[in-house]
C-alpha positions as CSV (number, residue, x, y, z in Angstrom):
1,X,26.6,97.1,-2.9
2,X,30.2,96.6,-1.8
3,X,31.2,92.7,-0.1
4,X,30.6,93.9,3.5
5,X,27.6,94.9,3.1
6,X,26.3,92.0,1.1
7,X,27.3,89.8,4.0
8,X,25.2,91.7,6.6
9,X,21.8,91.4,4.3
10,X,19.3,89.3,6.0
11,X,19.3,86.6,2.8
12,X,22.7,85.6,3.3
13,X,22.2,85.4,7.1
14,X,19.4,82.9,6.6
15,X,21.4,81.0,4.5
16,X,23.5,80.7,6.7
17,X,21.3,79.6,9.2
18,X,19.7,76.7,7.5
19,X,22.8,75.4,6.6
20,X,23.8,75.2,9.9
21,X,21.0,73.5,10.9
22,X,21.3,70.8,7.7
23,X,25.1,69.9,8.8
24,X,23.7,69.6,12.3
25,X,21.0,67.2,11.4
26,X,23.2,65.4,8.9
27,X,25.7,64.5,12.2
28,X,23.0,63.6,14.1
29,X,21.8,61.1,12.0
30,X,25.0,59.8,11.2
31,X,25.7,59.5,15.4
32,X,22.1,57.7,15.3
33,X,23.2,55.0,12.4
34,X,26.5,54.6,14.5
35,X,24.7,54.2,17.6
36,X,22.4,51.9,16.3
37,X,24.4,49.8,14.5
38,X,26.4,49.2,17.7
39,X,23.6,48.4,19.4
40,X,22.6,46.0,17.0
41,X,26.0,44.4,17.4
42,X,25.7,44.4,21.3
43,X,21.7,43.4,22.1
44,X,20.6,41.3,19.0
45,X,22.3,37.7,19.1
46,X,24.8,36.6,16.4
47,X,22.6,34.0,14.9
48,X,20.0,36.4,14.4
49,X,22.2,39.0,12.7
50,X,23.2,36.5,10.5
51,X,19.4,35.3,9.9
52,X,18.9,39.2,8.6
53,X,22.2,39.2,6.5
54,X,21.6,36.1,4.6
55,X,17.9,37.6,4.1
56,X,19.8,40.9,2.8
57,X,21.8,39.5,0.1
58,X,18.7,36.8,-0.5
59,X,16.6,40.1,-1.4
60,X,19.9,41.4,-3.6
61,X,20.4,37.7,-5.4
62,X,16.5,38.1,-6.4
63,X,17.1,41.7,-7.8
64,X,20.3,41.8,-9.5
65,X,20.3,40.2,-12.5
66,X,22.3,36.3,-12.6
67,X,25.6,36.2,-15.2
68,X,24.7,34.2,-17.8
69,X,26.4,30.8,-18.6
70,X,28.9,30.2,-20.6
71,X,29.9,27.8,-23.2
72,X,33.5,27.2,-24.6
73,X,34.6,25.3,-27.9
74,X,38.5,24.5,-28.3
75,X,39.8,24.7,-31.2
76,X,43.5,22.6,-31.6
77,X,46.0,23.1,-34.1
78,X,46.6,19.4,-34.4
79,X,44.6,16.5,-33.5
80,X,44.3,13.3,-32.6
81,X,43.2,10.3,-35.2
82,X,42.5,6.6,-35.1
83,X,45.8,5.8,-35.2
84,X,47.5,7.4,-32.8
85,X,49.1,10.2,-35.2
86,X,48.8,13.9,-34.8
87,X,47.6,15.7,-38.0
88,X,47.3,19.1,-38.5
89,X,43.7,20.4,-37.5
90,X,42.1,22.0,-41.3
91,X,39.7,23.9,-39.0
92,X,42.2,25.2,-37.0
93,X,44.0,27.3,-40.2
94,X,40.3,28.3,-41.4
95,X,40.0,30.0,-37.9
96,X,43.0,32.0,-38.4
97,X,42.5,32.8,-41.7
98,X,39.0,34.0,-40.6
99,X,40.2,35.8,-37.6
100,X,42.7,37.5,-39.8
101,X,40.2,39.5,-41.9
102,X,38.0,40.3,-38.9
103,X,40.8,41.6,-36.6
104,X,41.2,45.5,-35.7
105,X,44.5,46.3,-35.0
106,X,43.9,49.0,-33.4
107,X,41.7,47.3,-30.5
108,X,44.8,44.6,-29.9
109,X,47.7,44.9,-27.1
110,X,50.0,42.5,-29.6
111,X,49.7,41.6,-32.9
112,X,51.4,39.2,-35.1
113,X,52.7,40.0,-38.3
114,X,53.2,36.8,-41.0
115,X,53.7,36.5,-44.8
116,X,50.6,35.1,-47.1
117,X,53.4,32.1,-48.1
118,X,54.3,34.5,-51.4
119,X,55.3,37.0,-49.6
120,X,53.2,39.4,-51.3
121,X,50.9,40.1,-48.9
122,X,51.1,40.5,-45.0
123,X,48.6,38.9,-42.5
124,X,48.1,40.3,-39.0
125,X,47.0,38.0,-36.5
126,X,45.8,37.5,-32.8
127,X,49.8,36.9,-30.4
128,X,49.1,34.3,-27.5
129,X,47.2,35.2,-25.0
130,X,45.1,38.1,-26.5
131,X,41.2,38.3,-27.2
132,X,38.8,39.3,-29.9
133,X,34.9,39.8,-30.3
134,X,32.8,38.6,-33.7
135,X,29.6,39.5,-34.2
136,X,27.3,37.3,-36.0
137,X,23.4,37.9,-36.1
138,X,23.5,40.3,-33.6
139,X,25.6,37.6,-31.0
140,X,29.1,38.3,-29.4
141,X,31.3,35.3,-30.1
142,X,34.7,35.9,-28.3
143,X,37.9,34.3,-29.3
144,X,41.0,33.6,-27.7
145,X,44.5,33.0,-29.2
146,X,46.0,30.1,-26.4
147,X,49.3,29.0,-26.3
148,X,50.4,25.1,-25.5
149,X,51.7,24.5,-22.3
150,X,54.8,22.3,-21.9
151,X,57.1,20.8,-24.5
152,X,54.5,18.9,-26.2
153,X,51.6,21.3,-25.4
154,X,49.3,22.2,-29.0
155,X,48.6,26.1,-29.8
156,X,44.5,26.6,-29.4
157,X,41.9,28.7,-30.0
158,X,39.3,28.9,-27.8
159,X,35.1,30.4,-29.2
160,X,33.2,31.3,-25.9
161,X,29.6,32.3,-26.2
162,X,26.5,32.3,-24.2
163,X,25.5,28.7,-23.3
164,X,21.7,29.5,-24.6
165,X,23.6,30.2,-28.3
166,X,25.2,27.0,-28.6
167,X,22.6,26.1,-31.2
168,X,23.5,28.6,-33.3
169,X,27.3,28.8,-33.1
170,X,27.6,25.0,-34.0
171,X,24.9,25.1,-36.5
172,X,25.2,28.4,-38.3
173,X,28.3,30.4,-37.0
174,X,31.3,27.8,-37.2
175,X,29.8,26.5,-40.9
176,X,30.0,30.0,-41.8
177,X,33.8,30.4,-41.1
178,X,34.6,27.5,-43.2
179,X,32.7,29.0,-46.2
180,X,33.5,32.6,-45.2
181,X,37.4,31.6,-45.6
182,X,36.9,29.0,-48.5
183,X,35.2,31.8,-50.7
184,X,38.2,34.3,-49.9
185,X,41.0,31.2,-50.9
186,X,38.6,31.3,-54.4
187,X,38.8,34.5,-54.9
188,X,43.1,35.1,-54.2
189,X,44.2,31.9,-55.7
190,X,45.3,31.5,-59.1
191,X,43.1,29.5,-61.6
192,X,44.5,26.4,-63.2
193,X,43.5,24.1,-66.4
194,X,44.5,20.6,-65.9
195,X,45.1,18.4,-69.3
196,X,45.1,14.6,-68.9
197,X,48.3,12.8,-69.6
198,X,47.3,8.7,-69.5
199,X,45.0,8.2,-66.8
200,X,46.5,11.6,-64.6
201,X,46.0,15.1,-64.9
202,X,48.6,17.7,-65.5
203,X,47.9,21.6,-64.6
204,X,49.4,24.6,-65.5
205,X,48.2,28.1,-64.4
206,X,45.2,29.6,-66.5
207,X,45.4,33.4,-66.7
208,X,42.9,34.0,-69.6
209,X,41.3,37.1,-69.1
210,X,38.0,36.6,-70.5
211,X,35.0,37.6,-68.7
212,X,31.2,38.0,-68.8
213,X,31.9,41.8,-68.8
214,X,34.2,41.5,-71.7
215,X,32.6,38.7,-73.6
216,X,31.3,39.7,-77.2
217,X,28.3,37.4,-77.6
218,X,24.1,38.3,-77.7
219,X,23.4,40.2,-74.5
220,X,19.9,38.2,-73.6
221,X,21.9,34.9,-74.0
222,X,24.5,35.9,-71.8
223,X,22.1,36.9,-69.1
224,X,20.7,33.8,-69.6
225,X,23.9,31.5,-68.9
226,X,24.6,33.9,-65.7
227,X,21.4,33.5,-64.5
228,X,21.6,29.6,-65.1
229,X,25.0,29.4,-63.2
230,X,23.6,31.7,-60.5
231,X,20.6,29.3,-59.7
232,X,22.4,26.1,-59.9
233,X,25.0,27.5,-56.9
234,X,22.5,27.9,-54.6
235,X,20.2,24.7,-55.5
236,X,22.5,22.3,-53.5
237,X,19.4,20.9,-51.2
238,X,17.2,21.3,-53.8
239,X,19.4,18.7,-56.1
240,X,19.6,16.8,-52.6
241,X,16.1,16.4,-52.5
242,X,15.0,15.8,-55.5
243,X,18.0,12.6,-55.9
244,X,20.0,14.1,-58.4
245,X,23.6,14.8,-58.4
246,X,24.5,18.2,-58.0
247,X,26.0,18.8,-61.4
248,X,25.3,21.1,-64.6
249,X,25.6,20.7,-68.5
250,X,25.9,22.8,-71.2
251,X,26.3,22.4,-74.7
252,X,28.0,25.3,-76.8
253,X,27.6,25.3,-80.5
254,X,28.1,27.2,-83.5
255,X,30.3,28.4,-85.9
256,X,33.9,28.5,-85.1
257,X,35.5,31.4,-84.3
258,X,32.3,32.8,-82.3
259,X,33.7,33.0,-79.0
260,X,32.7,29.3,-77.5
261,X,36.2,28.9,-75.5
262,X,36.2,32.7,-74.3
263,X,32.9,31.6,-72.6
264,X,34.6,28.7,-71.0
265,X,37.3,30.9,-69.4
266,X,34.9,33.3,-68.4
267,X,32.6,30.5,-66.7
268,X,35.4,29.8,-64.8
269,X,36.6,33.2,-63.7
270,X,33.0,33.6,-62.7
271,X,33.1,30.5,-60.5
272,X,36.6,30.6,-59.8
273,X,36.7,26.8,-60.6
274,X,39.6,25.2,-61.8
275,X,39.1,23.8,-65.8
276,X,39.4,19.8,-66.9
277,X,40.1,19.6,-70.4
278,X,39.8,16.3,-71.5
279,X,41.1,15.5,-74.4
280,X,39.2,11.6,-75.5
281,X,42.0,11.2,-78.2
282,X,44.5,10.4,-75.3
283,X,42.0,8.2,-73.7
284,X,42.1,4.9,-74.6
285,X,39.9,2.4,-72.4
286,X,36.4,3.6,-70.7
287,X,38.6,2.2,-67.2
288,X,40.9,4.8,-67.9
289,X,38.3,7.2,-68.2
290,X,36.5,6.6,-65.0
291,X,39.9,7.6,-63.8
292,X,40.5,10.6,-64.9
293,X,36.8,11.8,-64.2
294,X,36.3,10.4,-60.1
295,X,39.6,12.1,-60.1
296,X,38.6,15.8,-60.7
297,X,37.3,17.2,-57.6
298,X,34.1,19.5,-56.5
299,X,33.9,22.7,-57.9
300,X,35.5,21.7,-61.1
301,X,34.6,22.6,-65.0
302,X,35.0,19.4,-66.9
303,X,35.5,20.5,-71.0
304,X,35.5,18.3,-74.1
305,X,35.8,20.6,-77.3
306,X,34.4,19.5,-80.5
307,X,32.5,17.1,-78.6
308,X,31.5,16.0,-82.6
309,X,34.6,14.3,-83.5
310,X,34.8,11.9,-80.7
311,X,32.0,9.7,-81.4
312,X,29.5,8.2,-84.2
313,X,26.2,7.0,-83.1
314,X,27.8,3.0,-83.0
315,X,29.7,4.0,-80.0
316,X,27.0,3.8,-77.9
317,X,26.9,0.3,-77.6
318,X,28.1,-1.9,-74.8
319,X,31.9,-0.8,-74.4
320,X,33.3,-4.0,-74.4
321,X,34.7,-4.0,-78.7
322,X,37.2,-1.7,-78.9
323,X,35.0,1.1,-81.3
324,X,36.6,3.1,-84.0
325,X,35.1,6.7,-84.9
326,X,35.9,8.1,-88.0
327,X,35.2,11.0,-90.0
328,X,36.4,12.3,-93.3
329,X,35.9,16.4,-92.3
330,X,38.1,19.3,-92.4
331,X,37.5,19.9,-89.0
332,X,37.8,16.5,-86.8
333,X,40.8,14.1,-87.8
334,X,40.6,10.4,-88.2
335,X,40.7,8.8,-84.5
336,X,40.5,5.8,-83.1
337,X,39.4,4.9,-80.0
338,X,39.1,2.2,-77.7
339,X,36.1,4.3,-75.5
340,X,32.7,4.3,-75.4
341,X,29.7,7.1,-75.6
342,X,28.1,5.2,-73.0
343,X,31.2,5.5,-70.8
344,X,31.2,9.0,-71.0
345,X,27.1,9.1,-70.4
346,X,27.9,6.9,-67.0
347,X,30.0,9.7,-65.8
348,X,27.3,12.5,-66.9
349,X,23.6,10.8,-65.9
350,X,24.4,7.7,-64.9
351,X,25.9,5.9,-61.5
352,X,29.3,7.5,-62.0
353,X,27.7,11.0,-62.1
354,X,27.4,11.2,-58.0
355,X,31.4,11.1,-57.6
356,X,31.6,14.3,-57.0
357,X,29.7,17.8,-56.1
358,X,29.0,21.5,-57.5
359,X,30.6,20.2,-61.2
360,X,30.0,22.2,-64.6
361,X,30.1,20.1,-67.5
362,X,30.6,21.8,-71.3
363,X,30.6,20.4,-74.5
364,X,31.7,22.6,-77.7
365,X,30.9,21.7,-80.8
366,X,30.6,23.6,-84.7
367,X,28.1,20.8,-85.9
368,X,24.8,20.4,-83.1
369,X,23.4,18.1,-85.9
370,X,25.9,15.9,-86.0
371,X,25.9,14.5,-82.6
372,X,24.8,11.7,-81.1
373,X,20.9,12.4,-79.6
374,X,22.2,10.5,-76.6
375,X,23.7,13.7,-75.8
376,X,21.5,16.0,-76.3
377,X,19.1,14.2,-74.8
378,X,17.4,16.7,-71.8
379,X,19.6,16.4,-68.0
380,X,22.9,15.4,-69.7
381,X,23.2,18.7,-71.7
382,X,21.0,20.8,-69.3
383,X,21.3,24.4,-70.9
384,X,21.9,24.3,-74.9
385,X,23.7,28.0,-75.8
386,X,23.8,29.1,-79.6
387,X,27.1,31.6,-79.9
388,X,26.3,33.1,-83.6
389,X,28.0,35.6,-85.5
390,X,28.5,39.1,-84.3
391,X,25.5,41.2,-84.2
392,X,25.3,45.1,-83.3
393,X,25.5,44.6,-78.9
394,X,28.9,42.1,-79.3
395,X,30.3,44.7,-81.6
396,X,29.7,47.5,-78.8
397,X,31.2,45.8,-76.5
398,X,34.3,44.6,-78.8
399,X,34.7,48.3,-79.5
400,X,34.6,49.5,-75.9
401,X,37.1,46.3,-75.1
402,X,39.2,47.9,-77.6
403,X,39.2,51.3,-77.6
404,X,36.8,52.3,-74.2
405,X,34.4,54.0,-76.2
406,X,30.8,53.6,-76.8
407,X,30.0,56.2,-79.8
408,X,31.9,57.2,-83.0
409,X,30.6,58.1,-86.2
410,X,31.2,55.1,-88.5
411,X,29.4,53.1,-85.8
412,X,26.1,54.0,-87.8
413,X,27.7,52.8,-90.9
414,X,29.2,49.2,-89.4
415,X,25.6,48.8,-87.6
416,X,23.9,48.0,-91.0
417,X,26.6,46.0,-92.2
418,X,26.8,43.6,-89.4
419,X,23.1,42.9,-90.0
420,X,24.0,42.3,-93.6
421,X,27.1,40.6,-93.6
422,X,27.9,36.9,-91.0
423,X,31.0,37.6,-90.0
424,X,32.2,36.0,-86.2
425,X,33.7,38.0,-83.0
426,X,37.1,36.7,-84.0
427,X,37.0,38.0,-87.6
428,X,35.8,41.7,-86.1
429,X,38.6,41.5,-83.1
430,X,41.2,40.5,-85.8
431,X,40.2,43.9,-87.6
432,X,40.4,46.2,-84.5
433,X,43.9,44.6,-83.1
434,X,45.5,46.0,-86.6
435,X,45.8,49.7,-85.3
436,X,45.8,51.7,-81.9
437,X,44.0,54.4,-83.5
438,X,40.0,53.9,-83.4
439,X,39.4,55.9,-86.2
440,X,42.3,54.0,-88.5
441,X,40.8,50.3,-86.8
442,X,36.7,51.0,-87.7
443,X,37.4,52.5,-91.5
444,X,39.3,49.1,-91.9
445,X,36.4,47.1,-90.2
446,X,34.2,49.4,-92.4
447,X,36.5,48.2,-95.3
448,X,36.4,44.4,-94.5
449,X,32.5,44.1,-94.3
450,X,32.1,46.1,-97.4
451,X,34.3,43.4,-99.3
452,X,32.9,40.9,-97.8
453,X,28.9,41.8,-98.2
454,X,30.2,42.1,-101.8
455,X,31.7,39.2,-102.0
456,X,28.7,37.1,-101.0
457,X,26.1,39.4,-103.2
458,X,29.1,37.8,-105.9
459,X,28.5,34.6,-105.1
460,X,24.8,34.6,-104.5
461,X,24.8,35.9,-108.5
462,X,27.1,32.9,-109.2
């Protein structure tokens, strides 16, 4: 059917038609509304149309849904103290810091672009002026970057929140910045092991590598001490409650060489606590002591090494003679000392042990039975870990340190020596560092057990 045609059918005609008659209707309608509202405007008196207005947007106030309040925190960089000095607000930097790892550049008009202080990393933050959204347990928190106004004005930032969430952003969100931001300065800064000098402590930076992964010792007992560690982090109430201080002991013993200090660094890379070795020969009056110890802070791994040689069981008595502990051994030199055990048990137990929070105390020591039962007696040394010789699992895990692998076909042959033969995780690691080659390193270990199983089979004859 060609066009003309289609626009004679009687369809399109009655289309027509009705759409004429829509438009028409449409108009007059529209005239009516016109009409009426003008006539509205004329007949009804002002005060009445008013009456009907203010009922109008009564009816809309009851159906549309009120803006919630809102609550608003400031935040200054510096702030005011008792007397009358500004100091720099520490809450203020943990913001920034915070904001810093929670930021999407991509969502931000300006930026600002800053070193980490070493230059080796750069951190990207909010410029003045500019806005960002957190999210916390499903609630918006929005922060704003503000800059002072004036000569003297202080830089801000400004946390602005639904008033019914105030509970919540005071009591759970803001603590969690702080420990948000403390965790992440754990984890980037550099550990450091502090020895005392006098009644002061000196640190140096403490790059040992050691870990929990990489630590040749029983597999079980290892667990064990990161399971210990694990629960004592998270028992802070719990010591709170029960009136304890929040502090843990452990005693490490065994023969030397078995890997006792390699455990203390990897306590401390686990934590990421600073270590305290205290070295008692240096220390001459308990005062002096008390010192040094009220002087480490929280979160801090106190160590005394051969814990054995410091004391005899006369130095627990009242402190106030000048003690002297001697012993006539290969492995502790004559000392004298002017401190007592008890001073050291004050600090551990006694009213000196609250000076300070979240502490690990560690006593090493090749000789358990010599030491003073004072010490071992149960909440000074809380956790008592035996670090033997080296069994079949610290032997795997020497080999994979060394070489990354897990199999090889002398392994077999070593695996029944080891359960023969005492030989420490030093004594094995000394063996594997003499070649590169795996197969060269093992037939030598192979070697050195052999001799040495002989050797004692020699002597046990003798």
């Amino acid at each position: 059917m060609d066009p003309p045609s289609a626009l004679a059918s009687p369809s399109y005609v009655k289309l027509v038609d009705t759409y004429k008659r829509a438009a028409g209707t449409a108009a007059s309608v529209t005239a009516y509304a016109v009409l009426a509202r003008g006539m509205a405007r004329e007949l009804l008196p002002h005060d009445l149309c008013a009456l009907v207005s203010w009922g109008a947007s009564l009816v809309r106030a009851r159906l549309e849904t009120p803006p919630a309040e809102r609550c608003t925190v400031v935040v200054r960089r510096l702030e005011d103290d008792p007397s009358n000095c500004e100091r720099y607000n520490a809450f203020y930097i943990d913001v920034h810091d915070y904001l810093a790892t929670r930021i999407d550049p991509r969502s931000m008009r300006r930026l600002c672009l800053s070193g980490d202080g070493g230059g080796a990393r750069k951190v990207v933050s909010m410029d003045h002026g500019d806005s960002m959204t957190d999210l916390f347990e499903g609630v918006k928190f929005t922060w704003k970057s503000v800059a002072g106004e004036g000569p003297d004005g202080v830089d801000s930032f400004e946390l602005s929140f639904d008033a019914e969430h105030t509970d919540m952003a005071l009591a759970s969100y803001v603590p969690s910045i702080t420990a948000a931001v403390e965790q992440a300065r754990s984890l980037n800064c550099a550990l450091r092991i502090f020895m005392n000098e006098g009644a002061s402590w000196r640190g140096i930076s403490h790059h040992h590598p050691a870990t929990f992964g990489t630590l040749a010792m029983d597999p079980p007992t290892k667990q064990a001490v990161i399971a210990d560690i694990d629960r004592f982090l998270k028992r802070k109430e719990y010591y709170r409650r029960i009136g304890k201080a929040w502090k843990r002991g452990y005693l490490l013993y065994g023969p030397p060489g078995t890997g006792k200090s390699s455990l203390v660094a990897a306590v401390a890379n686990y934590l990421r606590f600073n270590l305290y070795d205290l070295d008692l020969a240096e220390v001459r009056y308990n005062s002096m002591l008390q010192r040094l110890l009220i002087g480490m802070p929280n979160k801090s791994i106190l160590v005394i090494e051969d814990i054995d040689c410091c004391f005899t069981a006369a130095s627990r008595e009242d402190g106030k003679t000048p003690v002297t502990a001697e012993y006539d051994s290969d492995d502790c030199s004559n000392t004298q000392q002017n401190i007592t055990l008890s001073g050291l048990l004050n600090f551990i137990d006694g009213l000196w042990s609250t000076s300070g929070e979240e502490r690990i105390i560690i006593f090493t020591t090749n000789y358990k039975d010599r030491l003073d039962q004072a010490l071992l007696r149960p909440g000074r040394m809380d956790m008592h870990v035996y670090m033997g010789y080296c069994g079949w699992e610290a032997f795997k895990t020497l080999a994979r340190n060394y070489f990354l692998v897990d199999d090889h076909p002398l392994f077999q042959e070593i695996q029944g020596l080891l359960a023969q033969v005492e030989v420490t995780p030093a004594q094995v690691s000394e063996m594997l560092l003499r070649s590169e080659d795996v197969d060269v390193a093992l037939q030598g270990l192979m070697e050195f057990l052999t001799t040495k199983m002989q050797g004692e089979i020699d002597a046990g004859k003798a």
